[in-house]
N, C-alpha and C positions, 0 to 999 in steps of 0.2 A: 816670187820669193815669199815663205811662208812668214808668220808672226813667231816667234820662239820665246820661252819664258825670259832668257838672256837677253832679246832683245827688248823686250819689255819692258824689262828690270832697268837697262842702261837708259830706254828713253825717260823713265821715272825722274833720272836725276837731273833734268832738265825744270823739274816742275817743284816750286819752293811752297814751306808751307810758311805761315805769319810772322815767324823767328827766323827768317830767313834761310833757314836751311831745305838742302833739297829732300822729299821724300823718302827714299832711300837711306843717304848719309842720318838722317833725324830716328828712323825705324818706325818710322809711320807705314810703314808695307809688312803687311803680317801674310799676306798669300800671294801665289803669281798663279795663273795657269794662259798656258796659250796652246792654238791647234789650227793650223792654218790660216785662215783669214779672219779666226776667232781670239778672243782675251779676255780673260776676268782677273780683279784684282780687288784685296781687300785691306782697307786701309785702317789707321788708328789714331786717327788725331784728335786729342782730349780739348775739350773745350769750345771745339767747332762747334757755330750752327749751322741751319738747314744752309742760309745761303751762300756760308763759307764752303760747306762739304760740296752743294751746287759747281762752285767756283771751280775746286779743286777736282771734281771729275770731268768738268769741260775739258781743264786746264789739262788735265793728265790724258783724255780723248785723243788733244791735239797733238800733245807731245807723242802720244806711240804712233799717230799717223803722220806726223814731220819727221821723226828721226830714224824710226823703226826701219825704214826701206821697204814697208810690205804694205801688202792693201790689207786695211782694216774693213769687214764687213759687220761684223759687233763687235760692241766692247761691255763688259759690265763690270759696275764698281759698286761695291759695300763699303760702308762705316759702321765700324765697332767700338761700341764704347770698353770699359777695362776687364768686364767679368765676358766679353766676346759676343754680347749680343747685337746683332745688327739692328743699328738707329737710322739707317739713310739707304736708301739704294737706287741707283740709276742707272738705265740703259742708252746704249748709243746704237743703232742699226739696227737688224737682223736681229732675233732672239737665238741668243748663245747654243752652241752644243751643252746637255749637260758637262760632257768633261770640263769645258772651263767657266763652268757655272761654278762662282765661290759657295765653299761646303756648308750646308746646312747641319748648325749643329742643334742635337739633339736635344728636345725641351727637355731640363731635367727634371725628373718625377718628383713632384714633393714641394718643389720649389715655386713659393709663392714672393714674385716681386714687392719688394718693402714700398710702398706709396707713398707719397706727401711729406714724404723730410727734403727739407731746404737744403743746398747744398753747401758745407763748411767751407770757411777760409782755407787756403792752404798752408802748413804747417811744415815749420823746416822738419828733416828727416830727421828723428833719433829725438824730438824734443817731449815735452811734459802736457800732459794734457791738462787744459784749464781748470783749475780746482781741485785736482788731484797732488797730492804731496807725495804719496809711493806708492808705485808700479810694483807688484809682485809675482811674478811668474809662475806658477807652478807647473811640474812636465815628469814625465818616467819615458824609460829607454822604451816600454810597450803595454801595451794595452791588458785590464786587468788586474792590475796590483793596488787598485782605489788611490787612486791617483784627484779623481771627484769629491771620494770619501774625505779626504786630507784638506783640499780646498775645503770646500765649502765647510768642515767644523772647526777649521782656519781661520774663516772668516766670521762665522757666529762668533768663535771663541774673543774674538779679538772686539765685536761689538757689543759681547757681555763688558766688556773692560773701558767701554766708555769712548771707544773710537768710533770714528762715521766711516764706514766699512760697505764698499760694493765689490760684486759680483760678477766677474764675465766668465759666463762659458763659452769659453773660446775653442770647445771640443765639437768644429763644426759638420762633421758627417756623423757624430754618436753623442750628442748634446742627452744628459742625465737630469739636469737642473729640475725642470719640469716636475718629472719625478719626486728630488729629493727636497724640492721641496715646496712640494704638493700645490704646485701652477696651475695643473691641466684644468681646473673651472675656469681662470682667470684667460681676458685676453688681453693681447698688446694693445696699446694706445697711443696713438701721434699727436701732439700737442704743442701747435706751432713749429712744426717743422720739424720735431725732432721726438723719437720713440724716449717712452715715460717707464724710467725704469720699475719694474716689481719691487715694492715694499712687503718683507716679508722676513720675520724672526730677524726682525733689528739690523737689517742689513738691505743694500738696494743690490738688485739682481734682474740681468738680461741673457738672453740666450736665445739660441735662434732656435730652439725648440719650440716656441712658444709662435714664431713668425710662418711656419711652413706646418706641412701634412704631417702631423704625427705618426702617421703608419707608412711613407713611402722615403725612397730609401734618398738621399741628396747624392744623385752619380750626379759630380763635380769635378772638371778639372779644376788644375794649381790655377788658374786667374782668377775663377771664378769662388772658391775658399777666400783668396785672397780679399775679394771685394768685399765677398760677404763680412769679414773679420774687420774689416776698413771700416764699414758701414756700423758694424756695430759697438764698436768702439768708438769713433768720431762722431756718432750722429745718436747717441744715446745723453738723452741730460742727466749724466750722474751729480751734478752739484760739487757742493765741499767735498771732501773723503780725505782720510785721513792714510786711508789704502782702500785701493783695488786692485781686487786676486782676481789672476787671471786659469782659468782653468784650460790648459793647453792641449790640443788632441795628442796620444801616444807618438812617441817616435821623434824623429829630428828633419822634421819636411816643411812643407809649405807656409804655415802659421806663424812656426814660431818665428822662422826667419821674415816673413812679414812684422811679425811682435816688434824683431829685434832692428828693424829698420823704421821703423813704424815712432817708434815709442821710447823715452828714457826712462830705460827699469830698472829697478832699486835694484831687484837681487831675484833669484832663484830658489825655489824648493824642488829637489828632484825627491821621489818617491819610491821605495824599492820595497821588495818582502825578503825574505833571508833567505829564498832560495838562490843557487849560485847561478841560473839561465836568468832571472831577473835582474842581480848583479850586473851581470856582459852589459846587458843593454842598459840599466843604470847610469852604467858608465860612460856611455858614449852621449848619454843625456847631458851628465857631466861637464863633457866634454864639449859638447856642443855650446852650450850655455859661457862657458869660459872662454872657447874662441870666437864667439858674439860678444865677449869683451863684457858680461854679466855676472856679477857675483854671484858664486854659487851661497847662499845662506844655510844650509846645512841640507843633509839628508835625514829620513822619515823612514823608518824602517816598519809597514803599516802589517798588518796578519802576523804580526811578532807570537803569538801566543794565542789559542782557544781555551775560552773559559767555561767551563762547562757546568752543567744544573748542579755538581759535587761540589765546585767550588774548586776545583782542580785546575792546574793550568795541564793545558798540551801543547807542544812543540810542531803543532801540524807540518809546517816548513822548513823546518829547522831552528835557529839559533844564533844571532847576533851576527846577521851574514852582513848585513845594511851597514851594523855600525865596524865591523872591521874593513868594510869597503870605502867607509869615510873617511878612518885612518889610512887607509891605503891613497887616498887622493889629496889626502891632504886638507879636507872641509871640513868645518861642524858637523856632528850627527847632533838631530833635535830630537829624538827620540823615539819612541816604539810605541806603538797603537795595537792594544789585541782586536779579536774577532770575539764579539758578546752576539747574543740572541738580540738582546735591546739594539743594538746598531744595528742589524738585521731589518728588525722591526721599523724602528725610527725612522731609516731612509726609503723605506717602501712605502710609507706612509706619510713622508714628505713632512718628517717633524723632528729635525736637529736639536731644535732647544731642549729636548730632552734626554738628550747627550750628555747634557751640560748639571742635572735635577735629578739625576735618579738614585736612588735609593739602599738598593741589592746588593749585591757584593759584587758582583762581576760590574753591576754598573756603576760602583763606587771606583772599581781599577780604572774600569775605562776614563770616568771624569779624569780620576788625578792624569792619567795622559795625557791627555787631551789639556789639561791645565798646565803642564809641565809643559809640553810642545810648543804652546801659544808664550807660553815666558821663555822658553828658549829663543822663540822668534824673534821675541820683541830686542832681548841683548843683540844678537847674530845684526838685525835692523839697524837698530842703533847704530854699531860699532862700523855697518858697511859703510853708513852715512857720513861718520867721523870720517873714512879714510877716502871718502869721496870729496873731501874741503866741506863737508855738510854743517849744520851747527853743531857745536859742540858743545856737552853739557855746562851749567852752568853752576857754580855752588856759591847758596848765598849763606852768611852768616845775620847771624842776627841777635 
């Protein structure tokens, strides 16, 4: 009688991990393969060490050779920790056929494992992170409509005004930070167990741009984004803050629903331009965010307008596409952001604060935006807090 993956599977739930539950039933079994008198299997159990994982592959050995009905002549077992790379592996017999040799997954280019941070407490799901007062999301239905642009002079904006303001780029296959604002000399540092966020233009900031290969691309799958975004959130010492933005990759996938399990977040900023294919997906950003049980805080309507060396405005995209899609959902629009040469400049150059300082006439439009955005924010904040049982204003006389 041959070994079969079903049989395999069934002798599995024979063999219990330290919660008492059996292998199977817990979903500590992430692979099965079997091929006659061969079997490989790959397991997932957090927390194990070497000689629990030991344990548990004797233990599992015995069970597919007790209950299976077939002769075992190898057997091979891996442990995987969360992002799926294998921590443990052991052989029992005979060296496996490859077919049920557990898959090796591919190094991915670029990615340089984080070292020496300590491992955090565990943290109920959906709660606040220590010293952090609001979580702010930011996200767009896709990719391209400066959605980075919006965070980050989101977050100057709001650390010109006296608040302690950090920074997650949480845009983990196309992280811009770096970049915008002007990282690439600088590198990461670990310090007592935990990465030491970038002080820079009045604001702390991390990114995993700064952790990996600048030029090589992060093929990731969903677990391993996942961890990554774990890690750099949990295991980053942002201190006090008063907010941190979170800069979210395009779309409604992996991240954010890690974000939104992850973490108690104030509210949302989605990001749109006025054209109507950016809208669709807007919306579904929207959407997203609202059935994650997240306030949406308004919409950003960014590339609203080009200013050009005349002093002209142009309509490159259209025309108030963002704020009547606001009305149409029912949220705040916080307002429209043109396209200057200076923001051109400024983010290529990795130097925001003078977003905020300049001079010109196009760069005086763009401040007052950017100034109106960030007081739009702060009412939209406020008000989501109030209807979250948050504190509420106080008036004193005197």
């Amino acid at each position: 009688m041959s070994l079969t993956k079903d049989s395999v599977t069934a002798s599995l739930k024979h063999v219990l991990t330290p919660d008492g539950r059996d292998l199977v039933g817990s979903g500590a079994v992430k692979w099965v393969a079997a091929c006659d008198t061969y079997a490989g299997i790959r397991l997932l159990v957090p927390g194990a060490n070497a000689k629990l994982m030991a344990t548990l592959a004797a233990t599992a050995y015995d069970a597919v050779k007790s209950h299976g009905g077939a002769r075992v002549d190898a057997f091979v077992v891996e442990f995987v920790d969360d992002a799926g790379t294998v921590v443990h592996e052991q052989k029992f017999g005979a060296t496996a056929p490859a077919s049920v040799q557990p898959p090796r997954e591919t190094v991915p280019q670029g990615h340089t494992p984080i070292n020496g941070l300590k491992q955090q407490p565990t943290r109920a799901a959906g709660s606040a992170l220590p010293g952090v007062k609001r979580i702010i999301a930011v996200g767009a239905g896709k990719g391209g409509v400066g959605k980075s642009t919006v965070s980050l002079n989101l977050a100057v904006g709001l650390a010109r005004r006296g608040y302690s303001v950090g920074l997650l780029d949480g845009d983990i296959y196309g992280p811009s930070m770096p970049t915008m604002l002007g990282l690439n000399s600088l590198d990461a540092v670990v310090h007592q167990g935990m990465l030491q966020p970038f002080l820079t233009h009045g604001i702390k900031c991390m990114t995993i741009g700064k952790l990996v290969d600048s030029e090589k691309p992060l093929i990731w799958r969903g677990p391993m984004a996942h961890g990554a975004f774990k890690q750099l959130t949990e295991q980053t010492a942002w201190g006090e803050l008063d907010y941190l933005v979170i800069d979210l990759p395009p779309g409604t996938g992996d991240v954010s629903l890690t974000m939104s399990q992850m973490l108690a977040v104030t509210g949302a900023v989605v990001v749109c331009t006025p054209q109507r294919v950016a809208q669709d997906d807007a919306v579904r950003a929207a959407r997203m965010f609202q059935q994650l049980h997240i306030p949406v805080l308004g919409v950003v309507e960014n590339m609203s307008y080009f200013i050009g060396d005349d002093g002209k405005l142009y309509d490159l995209f259209g025309k108030g596409g963002a704020e009547h899609m606001a009305q149409r959902l029912g949220v705040p629009f916080l307002g429209s952001l043109p396209i200057t040469m200076g923001l051109r400049i400024n983010s290529d150059k990795g130097d925001p604060t003078s977003n905020f300082t300049a001079t010109d006439d196009a760069g005086l439009r763009l401040k007052g935006a950017l100034e109106e955005l960030v007081t739009r924010f702060e009412q939209q904040t406020a008000l989501a807090e109030i209807s979250r049982g948050g504190e509420a204003p106080v008036l004193k006389i005197s």
